[in-house]
PDB file with one MODEL, atoms N, CA, C and O in Angstrom:
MODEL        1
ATOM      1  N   UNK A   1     108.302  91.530  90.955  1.00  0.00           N
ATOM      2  CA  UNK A   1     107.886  92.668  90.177  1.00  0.00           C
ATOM      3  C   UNK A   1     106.441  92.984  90.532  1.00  0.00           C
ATOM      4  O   UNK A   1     105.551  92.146  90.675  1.00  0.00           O
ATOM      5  N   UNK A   2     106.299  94.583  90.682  1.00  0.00           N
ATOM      6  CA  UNK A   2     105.048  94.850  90.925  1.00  0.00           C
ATOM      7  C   UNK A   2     104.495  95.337  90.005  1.00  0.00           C
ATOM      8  O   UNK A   2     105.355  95.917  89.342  1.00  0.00           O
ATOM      9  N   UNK A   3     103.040  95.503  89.332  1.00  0.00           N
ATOM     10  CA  UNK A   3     102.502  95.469  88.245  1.00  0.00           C
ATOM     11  C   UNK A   3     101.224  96.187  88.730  1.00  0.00           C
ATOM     12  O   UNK A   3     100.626  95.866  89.757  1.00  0.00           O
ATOM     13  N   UNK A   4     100.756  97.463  87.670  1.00  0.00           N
ATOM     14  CA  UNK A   4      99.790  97.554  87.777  1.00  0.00           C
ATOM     15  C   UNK A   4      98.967  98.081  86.977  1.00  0.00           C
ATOM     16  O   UNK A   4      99.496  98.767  86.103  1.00  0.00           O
ATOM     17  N   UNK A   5      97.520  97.989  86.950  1.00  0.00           N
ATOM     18  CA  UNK A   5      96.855  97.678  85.687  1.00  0.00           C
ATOM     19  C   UNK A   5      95.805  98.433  86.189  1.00  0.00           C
ATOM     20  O   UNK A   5      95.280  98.002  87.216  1.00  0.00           O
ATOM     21  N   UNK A   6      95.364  99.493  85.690  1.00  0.00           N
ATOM     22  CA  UNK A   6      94.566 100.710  85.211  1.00  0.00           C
ATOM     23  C   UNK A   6      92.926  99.826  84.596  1.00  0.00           C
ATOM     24  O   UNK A   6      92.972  98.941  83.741  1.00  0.00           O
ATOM     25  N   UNK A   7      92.162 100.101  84.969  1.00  0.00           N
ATOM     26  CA  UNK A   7      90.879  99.286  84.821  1.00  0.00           C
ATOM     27  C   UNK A   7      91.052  97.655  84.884  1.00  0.00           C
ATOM     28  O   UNK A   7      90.627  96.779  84.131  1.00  0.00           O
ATOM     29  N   UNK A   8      91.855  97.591  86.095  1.00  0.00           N
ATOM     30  CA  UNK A   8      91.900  96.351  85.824  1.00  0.00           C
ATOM     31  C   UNK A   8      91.071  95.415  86.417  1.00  0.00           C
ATOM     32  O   UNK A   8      91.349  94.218  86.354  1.00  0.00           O
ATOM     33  N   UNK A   9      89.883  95.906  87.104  1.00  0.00           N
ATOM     34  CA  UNK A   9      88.814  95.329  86.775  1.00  0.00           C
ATOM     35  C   UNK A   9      87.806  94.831  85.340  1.00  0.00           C
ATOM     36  O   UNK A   9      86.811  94.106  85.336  1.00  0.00           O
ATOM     37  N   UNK A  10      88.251  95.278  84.595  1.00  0.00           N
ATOM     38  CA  UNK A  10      87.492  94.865  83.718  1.00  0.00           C
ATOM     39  C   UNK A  10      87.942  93.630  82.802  1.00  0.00           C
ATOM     40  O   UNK A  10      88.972  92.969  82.942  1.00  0.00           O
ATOM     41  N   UNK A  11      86.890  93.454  81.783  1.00  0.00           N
ATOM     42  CA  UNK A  11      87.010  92.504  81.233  1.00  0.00           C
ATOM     43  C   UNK A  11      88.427  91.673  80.778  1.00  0.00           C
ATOM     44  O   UNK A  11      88.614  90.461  80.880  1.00  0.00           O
ATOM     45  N   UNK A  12      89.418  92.752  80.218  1.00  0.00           N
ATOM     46  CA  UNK A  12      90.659  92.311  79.442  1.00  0.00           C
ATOM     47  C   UNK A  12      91.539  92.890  80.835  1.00  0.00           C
ATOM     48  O   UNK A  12      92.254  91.997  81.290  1.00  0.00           O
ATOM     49  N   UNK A  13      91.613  93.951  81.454  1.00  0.00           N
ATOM     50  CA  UNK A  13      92.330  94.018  82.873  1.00  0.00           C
ATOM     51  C   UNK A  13      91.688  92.884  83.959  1.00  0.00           C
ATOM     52  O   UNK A  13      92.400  93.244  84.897  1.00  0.00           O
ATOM     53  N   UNK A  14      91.153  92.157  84.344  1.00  0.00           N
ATOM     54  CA  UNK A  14      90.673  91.046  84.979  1.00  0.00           C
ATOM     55  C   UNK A  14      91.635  89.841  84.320  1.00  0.00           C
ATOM     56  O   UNK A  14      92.349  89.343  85.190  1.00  0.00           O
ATOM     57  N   UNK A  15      91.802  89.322  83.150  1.00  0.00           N
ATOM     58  CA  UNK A  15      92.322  88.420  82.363  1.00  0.00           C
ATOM     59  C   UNK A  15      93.863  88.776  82.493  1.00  0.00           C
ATOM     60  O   UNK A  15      94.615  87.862  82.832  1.00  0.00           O
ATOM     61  N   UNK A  16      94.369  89.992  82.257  1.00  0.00           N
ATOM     62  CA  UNK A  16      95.647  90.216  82.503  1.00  0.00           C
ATOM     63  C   UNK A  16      96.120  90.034  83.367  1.00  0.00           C
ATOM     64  O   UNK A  16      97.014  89.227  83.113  1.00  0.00           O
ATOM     65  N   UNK A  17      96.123  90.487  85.228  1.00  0.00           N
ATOM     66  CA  UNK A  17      95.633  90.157  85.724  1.00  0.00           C
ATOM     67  C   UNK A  17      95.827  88.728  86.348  1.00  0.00           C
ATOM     68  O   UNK A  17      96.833  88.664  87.054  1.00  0.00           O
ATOM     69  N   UNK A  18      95.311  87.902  86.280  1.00  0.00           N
ATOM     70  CA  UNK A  18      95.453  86.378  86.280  1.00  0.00           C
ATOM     71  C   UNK A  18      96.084  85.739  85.643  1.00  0.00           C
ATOM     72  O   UNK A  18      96.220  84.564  85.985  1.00  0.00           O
ATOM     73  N   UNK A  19      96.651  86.154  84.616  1.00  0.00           N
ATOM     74  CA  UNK A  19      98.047  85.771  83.712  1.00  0.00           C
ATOM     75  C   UNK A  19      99.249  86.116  84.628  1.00  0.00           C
ATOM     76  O   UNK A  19     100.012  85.353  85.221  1.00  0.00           O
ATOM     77  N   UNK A  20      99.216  87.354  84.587  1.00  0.00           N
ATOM     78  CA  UNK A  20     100.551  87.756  85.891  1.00  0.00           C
ATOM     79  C   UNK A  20     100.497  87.074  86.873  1.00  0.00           C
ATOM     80  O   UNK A  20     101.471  86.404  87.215  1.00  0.00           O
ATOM     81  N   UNK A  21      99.190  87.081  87.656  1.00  0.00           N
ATOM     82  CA  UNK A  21      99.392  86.012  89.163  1.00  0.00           C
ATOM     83  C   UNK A  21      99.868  85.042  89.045  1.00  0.00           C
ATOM     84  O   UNK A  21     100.658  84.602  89.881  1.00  0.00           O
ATOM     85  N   UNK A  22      99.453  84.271  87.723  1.00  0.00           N
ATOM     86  CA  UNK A  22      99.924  82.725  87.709  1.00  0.00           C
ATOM     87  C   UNK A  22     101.588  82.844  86.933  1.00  0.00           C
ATOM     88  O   UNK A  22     102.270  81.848  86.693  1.00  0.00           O
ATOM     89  N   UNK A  23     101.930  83.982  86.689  1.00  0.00           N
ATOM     90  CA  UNK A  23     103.492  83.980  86.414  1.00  0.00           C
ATOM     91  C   UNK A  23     104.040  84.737  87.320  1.00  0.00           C
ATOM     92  O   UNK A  23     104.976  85.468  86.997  1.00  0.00           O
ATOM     93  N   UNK A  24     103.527  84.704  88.716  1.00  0.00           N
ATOM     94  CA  UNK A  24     104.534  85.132  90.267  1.00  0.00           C
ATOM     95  C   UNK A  24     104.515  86.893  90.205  1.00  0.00           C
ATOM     96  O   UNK A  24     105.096  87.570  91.053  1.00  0.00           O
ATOM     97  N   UNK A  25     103.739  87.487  89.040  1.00  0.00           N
ATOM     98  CA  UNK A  25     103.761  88.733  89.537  1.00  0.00           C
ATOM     99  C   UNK A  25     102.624  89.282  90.827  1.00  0.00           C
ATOM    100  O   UNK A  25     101.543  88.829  91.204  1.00  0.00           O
ATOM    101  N   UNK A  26     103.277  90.214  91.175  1.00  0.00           N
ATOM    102  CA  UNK A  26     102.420  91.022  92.282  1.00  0.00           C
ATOM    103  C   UNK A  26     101.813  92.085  91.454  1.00  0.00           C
ATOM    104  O   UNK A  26     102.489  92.847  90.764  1.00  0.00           O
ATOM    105  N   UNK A  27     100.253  92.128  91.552  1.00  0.00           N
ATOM    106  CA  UNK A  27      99.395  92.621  90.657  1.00  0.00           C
ATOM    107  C   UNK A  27      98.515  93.765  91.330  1.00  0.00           C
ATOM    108  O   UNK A  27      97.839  93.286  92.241  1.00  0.00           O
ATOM    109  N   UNK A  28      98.323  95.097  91.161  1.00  0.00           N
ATOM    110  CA  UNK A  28      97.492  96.245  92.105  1.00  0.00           C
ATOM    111  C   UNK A  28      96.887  96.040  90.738  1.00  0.00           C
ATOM    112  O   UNK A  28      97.433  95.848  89.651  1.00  0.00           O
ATOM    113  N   UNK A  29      95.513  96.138  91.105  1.00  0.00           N
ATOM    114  CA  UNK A  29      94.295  96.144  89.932  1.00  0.00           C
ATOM    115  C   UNK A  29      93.666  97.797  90.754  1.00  0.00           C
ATOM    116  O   UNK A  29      93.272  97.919  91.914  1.00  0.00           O
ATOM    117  N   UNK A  30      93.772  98.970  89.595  1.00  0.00           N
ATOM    118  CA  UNK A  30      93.417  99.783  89.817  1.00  0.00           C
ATOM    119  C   UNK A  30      91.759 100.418  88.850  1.00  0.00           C
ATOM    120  O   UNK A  30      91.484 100.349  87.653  1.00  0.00           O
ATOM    121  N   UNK A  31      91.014 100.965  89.962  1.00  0.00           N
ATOM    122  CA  UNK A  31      90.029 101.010  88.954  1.00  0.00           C
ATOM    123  C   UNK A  31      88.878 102.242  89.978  1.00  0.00           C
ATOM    124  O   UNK A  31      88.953 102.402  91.196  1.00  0.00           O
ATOM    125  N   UNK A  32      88.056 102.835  89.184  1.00  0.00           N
ATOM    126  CA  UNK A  32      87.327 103.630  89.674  1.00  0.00           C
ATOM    127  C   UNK A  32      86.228 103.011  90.965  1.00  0.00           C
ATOM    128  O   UNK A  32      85.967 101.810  90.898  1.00  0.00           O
ATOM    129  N   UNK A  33      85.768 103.614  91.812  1.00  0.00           N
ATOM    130  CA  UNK A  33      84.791 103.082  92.875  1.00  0.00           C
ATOM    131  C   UNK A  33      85.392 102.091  93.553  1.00  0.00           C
ATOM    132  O   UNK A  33      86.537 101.904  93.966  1.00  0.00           O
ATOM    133  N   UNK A  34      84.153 101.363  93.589  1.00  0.00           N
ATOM    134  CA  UNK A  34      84.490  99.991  94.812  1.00  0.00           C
ATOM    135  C   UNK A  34      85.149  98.673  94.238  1.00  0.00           C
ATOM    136  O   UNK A  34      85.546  98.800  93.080  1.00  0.00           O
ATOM    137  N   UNK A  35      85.294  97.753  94.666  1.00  0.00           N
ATOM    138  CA  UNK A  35      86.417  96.633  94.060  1.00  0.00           C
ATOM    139  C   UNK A  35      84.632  96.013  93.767  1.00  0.00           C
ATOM    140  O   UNK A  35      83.587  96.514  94.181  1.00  0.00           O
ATOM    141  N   UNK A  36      84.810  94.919  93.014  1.00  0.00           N
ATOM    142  CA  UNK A  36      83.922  93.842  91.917  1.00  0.00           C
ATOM    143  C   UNK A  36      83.888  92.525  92.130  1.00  0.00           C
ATOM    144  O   UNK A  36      84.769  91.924  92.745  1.00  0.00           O
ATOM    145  N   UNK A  37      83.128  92.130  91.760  1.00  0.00           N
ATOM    146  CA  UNK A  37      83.049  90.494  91.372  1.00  0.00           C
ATOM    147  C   UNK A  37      84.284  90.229  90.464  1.00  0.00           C
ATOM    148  O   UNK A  37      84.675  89.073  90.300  1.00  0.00           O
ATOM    149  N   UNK A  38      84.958  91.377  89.821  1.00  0.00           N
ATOM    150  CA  UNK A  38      85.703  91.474  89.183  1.00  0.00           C
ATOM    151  C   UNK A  38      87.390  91.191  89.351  1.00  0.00           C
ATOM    152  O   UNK A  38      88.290  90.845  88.585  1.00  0.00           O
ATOM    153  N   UNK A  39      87.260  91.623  91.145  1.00  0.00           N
ATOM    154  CA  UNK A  39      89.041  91.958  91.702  1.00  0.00           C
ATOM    155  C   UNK A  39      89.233  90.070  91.490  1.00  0.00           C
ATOM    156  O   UNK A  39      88.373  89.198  91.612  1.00  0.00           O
ATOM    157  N   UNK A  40      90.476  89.966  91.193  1.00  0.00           N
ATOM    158  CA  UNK A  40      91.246  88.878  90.883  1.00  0.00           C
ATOM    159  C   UNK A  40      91.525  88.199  92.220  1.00  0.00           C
ATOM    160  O   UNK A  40      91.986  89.036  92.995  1.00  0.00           O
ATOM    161  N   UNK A  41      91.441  87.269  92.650  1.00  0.00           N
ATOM    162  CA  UNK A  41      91.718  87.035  94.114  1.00  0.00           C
ATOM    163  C   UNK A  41      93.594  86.727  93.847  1.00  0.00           C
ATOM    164  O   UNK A  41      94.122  86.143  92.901  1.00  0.00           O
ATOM    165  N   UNK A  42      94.243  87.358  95.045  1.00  0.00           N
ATOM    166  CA  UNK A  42      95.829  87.320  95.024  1.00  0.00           C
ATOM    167  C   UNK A  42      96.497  88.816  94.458  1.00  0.00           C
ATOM    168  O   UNK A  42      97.641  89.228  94.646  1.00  0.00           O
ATOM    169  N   UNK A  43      95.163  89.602  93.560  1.00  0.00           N
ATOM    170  CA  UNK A  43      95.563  90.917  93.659  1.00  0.00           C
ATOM    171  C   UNK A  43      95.203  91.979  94.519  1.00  0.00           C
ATOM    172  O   UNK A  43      94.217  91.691  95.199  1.00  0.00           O
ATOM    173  N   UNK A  44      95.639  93.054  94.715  1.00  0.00           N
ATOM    174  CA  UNK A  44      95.436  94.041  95.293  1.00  0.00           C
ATOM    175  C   UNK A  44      94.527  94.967  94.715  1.00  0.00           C
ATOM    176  O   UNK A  44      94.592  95.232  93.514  1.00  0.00           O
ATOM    177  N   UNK A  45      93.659  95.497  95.491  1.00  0.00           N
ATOM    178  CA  UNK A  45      92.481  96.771  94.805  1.00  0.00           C
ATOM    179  C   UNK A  45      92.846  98.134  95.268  1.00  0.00           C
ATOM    180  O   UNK A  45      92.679  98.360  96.467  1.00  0.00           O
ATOM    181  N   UNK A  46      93.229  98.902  94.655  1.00  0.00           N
ATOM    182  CA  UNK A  46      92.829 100.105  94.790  1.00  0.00           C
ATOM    183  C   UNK A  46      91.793 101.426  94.129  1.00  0.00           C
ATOM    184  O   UNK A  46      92.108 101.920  93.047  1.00  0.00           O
ATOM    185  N   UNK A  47      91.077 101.714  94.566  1.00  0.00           N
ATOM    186  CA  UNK A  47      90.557 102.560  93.843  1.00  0.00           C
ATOM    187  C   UNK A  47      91.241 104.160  93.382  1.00  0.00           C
ATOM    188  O   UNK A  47      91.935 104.927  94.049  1.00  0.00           O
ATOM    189  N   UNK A  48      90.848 104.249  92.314  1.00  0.00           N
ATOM    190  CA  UNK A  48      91.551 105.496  91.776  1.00  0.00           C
ATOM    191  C   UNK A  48      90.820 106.088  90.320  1.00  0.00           C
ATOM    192  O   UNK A  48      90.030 105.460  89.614  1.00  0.00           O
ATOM    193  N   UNK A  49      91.220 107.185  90.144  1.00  0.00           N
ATOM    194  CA  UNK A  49      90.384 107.236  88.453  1.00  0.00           C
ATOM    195  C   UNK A  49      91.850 107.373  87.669  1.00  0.00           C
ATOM    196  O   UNK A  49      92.993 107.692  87.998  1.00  0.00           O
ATOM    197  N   UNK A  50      91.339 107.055  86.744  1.00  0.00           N
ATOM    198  CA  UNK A  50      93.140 107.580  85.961  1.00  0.00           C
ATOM    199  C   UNK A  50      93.537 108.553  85.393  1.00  0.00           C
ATOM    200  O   UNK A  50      94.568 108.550  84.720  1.00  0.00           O
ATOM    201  N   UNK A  51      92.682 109.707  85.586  1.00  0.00           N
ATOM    202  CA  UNK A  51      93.056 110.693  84.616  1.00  0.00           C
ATOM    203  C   UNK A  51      93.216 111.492  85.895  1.00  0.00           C
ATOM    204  O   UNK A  51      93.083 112.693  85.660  1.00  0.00           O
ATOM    205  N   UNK A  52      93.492 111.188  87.347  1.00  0.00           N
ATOM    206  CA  UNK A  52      94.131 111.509  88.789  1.00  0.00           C
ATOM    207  C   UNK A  52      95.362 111.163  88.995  1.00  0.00           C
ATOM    208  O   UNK A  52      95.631 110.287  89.817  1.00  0.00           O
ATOM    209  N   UNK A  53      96.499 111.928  88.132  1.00  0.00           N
ATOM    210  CA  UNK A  53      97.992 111.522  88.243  1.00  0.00           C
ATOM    211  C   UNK A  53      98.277 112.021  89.340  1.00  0.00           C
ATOM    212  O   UNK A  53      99.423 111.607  89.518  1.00  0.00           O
ATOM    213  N   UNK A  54      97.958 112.762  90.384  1.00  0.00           N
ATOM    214  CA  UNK A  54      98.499 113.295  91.739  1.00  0.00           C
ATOM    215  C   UNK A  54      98.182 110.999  92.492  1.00  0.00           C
ATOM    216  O   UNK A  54      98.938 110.167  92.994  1.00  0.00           O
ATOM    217  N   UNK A  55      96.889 111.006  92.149  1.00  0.00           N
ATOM    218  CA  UNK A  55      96.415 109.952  92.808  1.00  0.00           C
ATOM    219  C   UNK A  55      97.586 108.405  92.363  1.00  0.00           C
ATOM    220  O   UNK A  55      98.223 107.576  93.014  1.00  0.00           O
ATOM    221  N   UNK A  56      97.399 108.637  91.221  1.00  0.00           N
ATOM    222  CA  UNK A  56      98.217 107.034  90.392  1.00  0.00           C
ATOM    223  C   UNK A  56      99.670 107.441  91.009  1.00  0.00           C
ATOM    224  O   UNK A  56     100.471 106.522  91.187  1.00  0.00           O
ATOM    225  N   UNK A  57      99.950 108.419  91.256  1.00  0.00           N
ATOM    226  CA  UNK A  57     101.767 108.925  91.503  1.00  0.00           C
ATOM    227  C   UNK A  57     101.774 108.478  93.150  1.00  0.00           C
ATOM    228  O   UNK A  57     102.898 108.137  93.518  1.00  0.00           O
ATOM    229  N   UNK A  58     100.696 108.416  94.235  1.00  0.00           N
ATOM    230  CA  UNK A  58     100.756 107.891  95.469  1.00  0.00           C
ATOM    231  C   UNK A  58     100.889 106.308  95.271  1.00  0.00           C
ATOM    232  O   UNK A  58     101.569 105.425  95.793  1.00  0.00           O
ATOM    233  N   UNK A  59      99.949 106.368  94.302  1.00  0.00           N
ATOM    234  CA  UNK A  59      99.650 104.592  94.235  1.00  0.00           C
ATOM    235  C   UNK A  59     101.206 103.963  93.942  1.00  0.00           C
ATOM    236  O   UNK A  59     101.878 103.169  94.601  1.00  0.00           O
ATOM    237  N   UNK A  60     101.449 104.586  92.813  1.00  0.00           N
ATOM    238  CA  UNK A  60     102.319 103.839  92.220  1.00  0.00           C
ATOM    239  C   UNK A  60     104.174 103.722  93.093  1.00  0.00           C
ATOM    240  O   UNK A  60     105.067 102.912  92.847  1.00  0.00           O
ATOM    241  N   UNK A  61     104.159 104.911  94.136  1.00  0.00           N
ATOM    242  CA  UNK A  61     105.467 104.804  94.977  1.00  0.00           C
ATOM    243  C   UNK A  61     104.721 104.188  96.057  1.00  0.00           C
ATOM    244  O   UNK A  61     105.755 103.790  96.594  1.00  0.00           O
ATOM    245  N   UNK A  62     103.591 103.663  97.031  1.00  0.00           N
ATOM    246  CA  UNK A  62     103.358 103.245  97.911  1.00  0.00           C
ATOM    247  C   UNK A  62     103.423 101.833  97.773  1.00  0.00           C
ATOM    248  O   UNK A  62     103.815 101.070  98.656  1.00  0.00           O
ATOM    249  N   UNK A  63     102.973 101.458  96.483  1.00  0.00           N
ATOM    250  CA  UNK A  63     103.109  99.837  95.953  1.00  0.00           C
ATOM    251  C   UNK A  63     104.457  99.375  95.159  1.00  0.00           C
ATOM    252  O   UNK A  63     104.542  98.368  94.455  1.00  0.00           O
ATOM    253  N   UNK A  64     105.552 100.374  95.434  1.00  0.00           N
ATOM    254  CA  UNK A  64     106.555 100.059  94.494  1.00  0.00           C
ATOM    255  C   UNK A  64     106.560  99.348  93.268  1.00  0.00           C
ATOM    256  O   UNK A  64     107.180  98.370  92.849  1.00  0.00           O
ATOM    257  N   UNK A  65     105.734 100.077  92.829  1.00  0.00           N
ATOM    258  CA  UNK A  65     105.293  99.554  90.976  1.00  0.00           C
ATOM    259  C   UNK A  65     106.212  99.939  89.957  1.00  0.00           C
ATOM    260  O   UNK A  65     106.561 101.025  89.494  1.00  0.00           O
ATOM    261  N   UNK A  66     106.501  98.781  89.741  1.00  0.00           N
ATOM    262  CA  UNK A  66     107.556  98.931  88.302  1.00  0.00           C
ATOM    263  C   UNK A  66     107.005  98.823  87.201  1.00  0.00           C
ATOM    264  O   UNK A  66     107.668  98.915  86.168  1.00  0.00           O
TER     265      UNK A  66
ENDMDL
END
């Protein structure tokens, strides 16, 4: 299962996040600008803003996100 999480750089998307990795999900951590001290190592970064549904609608069929 692919999973993905909308600021998930941050504080409580970072934590989520690493819960999924360590339960075998495949995790796209999506978030504005550049990736962080923040990106989860074992997830994927993409940048995106979220209120860019043309953008999240590429993301989300290129990463087959369920």
């Amino acid at each position: 299962m692919t999973v993905a999480i909308v600021g998930g750089t941050g504080f409580l998307g970072g934590a989520i996040a690493r819960a999924l990795i360590m339960r075998g999900a495949d995790v796209v951590q999506i978030a504005r600008g550049r990736m962080t001290d923040t990106a989860v190592a074992g997830a994927r970064f993409v940048a995106a803003d979220r209120v860019d549904q043309a953008a999240l609608e590429r993301i989300i069929a290129r990463h087959g996100i369920t």
